[in-house]
DOKE-340372 format. One record per atom (N, C-alpha, C): y, x, z; residue number from 1. Coordinates in pm, whole numbers, plus 32768, in hexadecimal, padded with zeros to 4 digits. Atoms other than C-alpha are relative to their C-alpha. Layout:
// DOKE-340372
@Y=Y	X=X	Z=Z	lopa=NUM
...
//
This chain:
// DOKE-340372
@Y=8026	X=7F8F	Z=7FAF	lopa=1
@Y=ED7E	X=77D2	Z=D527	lopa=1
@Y=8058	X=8009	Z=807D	lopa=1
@Y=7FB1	X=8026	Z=7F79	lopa=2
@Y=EEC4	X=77AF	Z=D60B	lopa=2
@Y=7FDB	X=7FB7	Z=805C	lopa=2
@Y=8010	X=809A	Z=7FA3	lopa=3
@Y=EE30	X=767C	Z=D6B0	lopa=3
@Y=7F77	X=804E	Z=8053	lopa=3
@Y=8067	X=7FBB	Z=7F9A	lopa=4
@Y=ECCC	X=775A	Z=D73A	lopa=4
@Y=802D	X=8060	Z=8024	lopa=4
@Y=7FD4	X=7FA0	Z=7FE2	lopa=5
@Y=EDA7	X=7874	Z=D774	lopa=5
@Y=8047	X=7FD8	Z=8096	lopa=5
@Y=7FBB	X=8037	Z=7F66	lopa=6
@Y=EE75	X=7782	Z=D876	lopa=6
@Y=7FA7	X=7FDF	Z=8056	lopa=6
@Y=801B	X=8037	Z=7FA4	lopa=7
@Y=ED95	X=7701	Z=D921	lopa=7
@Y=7FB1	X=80A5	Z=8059	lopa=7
@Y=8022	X=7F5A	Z=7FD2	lopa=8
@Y=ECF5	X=787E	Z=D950	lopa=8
@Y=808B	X=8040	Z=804E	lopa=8
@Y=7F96	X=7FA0	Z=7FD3	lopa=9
@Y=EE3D	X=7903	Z=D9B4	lopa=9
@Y=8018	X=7FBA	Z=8081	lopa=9
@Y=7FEA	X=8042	Z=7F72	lopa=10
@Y=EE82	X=77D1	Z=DABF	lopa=10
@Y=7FB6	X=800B	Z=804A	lopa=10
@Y=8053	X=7FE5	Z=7FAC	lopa=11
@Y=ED43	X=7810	Z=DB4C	lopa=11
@Y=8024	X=808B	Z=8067	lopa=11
@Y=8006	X=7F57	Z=7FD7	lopa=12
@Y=ED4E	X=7991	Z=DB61	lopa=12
@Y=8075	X=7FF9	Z=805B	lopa=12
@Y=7F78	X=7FEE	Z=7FB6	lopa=13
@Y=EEDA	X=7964	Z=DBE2	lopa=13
@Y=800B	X=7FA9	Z=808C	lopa=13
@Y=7FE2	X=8082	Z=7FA0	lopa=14
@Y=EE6D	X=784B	Z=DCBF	lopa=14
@Y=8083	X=7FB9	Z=8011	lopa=14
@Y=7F9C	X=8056	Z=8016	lopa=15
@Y=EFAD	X=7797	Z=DC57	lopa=15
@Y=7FE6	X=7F91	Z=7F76	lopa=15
@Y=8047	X=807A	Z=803E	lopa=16
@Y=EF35	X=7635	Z=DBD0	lopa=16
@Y=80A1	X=8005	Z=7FBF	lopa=16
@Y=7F84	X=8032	Z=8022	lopa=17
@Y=F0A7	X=75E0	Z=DB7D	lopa=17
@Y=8056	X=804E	Z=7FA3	lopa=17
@Y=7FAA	X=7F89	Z=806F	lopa=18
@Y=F155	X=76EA	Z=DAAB	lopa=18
@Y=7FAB	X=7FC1	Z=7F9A	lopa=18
@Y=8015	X=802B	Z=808B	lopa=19
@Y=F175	X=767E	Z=D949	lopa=19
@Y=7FE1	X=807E	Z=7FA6	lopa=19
@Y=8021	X=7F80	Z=802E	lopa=20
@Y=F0D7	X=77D1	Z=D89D	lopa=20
@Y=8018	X=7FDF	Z=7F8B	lopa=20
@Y=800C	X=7FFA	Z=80C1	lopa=21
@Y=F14B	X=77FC	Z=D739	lopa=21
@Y=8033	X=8092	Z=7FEC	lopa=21
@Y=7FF3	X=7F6A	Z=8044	lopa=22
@Y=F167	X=7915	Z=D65E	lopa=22
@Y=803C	X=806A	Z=8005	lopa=22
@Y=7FA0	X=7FC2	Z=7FFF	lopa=23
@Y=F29C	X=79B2	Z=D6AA	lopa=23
@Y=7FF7	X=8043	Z=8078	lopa=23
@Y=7FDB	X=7FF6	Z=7F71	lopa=24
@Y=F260	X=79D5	Z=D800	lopa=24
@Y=7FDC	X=80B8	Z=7FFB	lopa=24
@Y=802C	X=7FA9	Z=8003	lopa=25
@Y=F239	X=7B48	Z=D87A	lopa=25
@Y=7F95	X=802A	Z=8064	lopa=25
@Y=805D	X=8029	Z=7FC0	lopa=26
@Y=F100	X=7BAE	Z=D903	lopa=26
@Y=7FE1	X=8049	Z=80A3	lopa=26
@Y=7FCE	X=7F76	Z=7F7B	lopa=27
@Y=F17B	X=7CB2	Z=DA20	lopa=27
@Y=8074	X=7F9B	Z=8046	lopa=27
@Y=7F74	X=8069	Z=7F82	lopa=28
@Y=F2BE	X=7BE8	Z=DA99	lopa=28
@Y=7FBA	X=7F98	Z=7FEE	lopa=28
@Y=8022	X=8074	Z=7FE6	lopa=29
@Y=F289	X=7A9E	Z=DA39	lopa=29
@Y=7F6A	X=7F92	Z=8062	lopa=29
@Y=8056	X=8043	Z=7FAF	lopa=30
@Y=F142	X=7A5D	Z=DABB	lopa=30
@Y=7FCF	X=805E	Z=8061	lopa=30
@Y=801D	X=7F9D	Z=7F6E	lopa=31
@Y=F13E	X=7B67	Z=DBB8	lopa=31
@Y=7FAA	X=8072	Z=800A	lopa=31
@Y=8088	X=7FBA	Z=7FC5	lopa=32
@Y=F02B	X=7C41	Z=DB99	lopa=32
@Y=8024	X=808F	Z=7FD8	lopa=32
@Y=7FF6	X=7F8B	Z=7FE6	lopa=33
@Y=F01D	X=7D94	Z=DBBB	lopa=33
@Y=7F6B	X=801C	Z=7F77	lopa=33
@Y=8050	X=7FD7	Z=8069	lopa=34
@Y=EF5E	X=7E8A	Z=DAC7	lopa=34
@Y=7F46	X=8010	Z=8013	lopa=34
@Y=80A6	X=7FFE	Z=7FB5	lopa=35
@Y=EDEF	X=7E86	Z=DB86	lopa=35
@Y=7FF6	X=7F73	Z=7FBF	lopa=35
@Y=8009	X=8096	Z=800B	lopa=36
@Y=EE20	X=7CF5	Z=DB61	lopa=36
@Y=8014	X=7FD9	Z=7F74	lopa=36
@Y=800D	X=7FEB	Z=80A9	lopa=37
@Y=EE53	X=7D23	Z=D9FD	lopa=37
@Y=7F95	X=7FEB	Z=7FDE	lopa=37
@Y=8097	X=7FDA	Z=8033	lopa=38
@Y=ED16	X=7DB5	Z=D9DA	lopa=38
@Y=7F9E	X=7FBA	Z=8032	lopa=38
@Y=8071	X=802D	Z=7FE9	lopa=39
@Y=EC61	X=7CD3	Z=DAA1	lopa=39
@Y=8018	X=7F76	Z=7FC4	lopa=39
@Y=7FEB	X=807C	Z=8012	lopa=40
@Y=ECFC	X=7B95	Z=DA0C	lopa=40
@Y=7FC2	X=7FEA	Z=7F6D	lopa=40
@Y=803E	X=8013	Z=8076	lopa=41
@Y=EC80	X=7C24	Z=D8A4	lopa=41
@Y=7F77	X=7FFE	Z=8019	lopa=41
@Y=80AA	X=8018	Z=7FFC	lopa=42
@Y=EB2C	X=7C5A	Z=D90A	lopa=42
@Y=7FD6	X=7F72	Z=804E	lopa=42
@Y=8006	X=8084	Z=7FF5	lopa=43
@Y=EB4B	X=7AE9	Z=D98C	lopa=43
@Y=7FDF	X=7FD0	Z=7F6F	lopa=43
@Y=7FE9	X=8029	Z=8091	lopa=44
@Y=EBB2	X=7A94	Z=D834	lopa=44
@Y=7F71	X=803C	Z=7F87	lopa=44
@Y=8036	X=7FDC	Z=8048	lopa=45
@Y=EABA	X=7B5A	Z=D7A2	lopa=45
@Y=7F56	X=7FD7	Z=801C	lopa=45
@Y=80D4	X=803D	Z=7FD3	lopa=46
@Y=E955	X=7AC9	Z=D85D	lopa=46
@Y=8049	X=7F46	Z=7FEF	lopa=46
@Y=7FE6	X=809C	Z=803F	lopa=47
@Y=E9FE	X=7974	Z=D80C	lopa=47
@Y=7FE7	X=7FE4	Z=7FA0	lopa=47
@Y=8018	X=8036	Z=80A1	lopa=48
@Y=EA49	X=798E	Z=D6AC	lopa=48
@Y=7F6A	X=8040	Z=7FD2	lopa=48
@Y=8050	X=7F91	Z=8018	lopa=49
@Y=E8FE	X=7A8F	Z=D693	lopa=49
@Y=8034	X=8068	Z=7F79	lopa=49
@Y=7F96	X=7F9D	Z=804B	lopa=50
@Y=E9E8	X=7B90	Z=D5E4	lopa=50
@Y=7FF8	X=8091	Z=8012	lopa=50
@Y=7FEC	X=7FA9	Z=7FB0	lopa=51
@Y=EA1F	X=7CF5	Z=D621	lopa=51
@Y=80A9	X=8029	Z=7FDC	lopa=51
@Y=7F8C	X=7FC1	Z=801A	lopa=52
@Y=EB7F	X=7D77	Z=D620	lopa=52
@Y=8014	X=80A9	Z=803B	lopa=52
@Y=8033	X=7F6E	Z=7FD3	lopa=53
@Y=EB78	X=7EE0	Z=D63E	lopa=53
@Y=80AF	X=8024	Z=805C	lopa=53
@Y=7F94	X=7FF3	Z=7FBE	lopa=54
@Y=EC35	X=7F94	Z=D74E	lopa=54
@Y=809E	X=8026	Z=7FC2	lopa=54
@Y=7F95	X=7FD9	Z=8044	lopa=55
@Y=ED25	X=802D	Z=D665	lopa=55
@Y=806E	X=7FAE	Z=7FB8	lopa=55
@Y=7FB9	X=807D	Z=8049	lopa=56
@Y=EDA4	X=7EF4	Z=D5CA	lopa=56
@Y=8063	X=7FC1	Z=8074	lopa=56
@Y=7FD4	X=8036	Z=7FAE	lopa=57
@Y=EE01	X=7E79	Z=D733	lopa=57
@Y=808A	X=8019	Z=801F	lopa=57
@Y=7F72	X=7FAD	Z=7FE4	lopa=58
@Y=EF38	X=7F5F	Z=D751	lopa=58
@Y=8059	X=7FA8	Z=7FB0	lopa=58
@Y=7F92	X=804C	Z=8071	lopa=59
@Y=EFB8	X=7E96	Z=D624	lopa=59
@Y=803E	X=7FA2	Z=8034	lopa=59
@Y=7FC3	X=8049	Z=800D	lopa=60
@Y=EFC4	X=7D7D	Z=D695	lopa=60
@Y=809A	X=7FA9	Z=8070	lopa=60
@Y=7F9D	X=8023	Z=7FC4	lopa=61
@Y=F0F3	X=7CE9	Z=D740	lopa=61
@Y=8039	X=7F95	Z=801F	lopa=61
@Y=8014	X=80B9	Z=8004	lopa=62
@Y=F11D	X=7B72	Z=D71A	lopa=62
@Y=7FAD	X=7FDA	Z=7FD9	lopa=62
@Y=8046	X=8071	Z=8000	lopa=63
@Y=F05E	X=7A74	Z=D71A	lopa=63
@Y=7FAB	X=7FD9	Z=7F91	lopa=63
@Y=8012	X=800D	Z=80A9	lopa=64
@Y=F082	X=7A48	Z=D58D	lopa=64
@Y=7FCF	X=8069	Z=7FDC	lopa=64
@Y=808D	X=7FB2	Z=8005	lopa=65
@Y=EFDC	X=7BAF	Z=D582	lopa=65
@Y=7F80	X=7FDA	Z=8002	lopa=65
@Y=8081	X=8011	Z=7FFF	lopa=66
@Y=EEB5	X=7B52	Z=D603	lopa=66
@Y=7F91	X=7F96	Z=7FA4	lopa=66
@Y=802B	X=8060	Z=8065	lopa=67
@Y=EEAB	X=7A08	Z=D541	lopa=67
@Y=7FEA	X=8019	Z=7F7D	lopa=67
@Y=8023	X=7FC5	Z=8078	lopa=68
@Y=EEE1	X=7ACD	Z=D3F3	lopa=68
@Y=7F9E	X=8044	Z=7FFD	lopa=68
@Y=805F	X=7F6A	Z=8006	lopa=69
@Y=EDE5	X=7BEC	Z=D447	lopa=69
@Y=7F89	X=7F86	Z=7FFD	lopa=69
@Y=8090	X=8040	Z=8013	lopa=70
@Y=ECB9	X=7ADA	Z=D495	lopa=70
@Y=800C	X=7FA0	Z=7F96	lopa=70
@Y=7FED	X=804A	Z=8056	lopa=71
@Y=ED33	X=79EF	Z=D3A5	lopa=71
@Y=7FC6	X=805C	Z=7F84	lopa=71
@Y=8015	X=7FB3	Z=805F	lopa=72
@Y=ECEA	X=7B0A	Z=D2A0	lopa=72
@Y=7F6E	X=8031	Z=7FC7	lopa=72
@Y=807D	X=7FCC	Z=8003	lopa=73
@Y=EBBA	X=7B97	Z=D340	lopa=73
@Y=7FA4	X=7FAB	Z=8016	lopa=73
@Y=8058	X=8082	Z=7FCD	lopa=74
@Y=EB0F	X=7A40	Z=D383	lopa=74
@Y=7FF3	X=7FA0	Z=7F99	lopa=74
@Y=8007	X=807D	Z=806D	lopa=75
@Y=EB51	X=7964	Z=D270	lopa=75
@Y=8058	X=8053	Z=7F67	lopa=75
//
């Protein structure tokens, strides 16, 4: 799940080169602000065809969040 999550996140971040893993955080480390949050899950979410409800979004905070939460709700 980490491995379609990267290539979603390098897109969205337009940084091909950053090595994205789990730990990373999703406010500093990869920069984005809380709007860009929300638009990077509803990326994630017409990709994987998922829904993640808004309320869940607050949770998450790294990387490895997001990977546990669809990992859960997907498979």
């Amino acid at each position: 799940m980490l491995d379609k999550l990267q290539k979603i996140f390098r897109v969205y971040t337009d940084n091909k080169e950053v090595n994205i893993t789990g730990d990373m955080v999703l406010l500093t480390d990869l920069g984005l602000n809380s709007y860009e949050l929300v638009e990077l899950i509803c990326e994630i979410e017409e990709q994987l065809n998922i829904v993640i409800p808004d309320r869940i979004i607050g949770e998450f905070k790294t990387v490895q969040n997001v990977v546990d939460y669809i990992s859960v709700y997907k498979y």
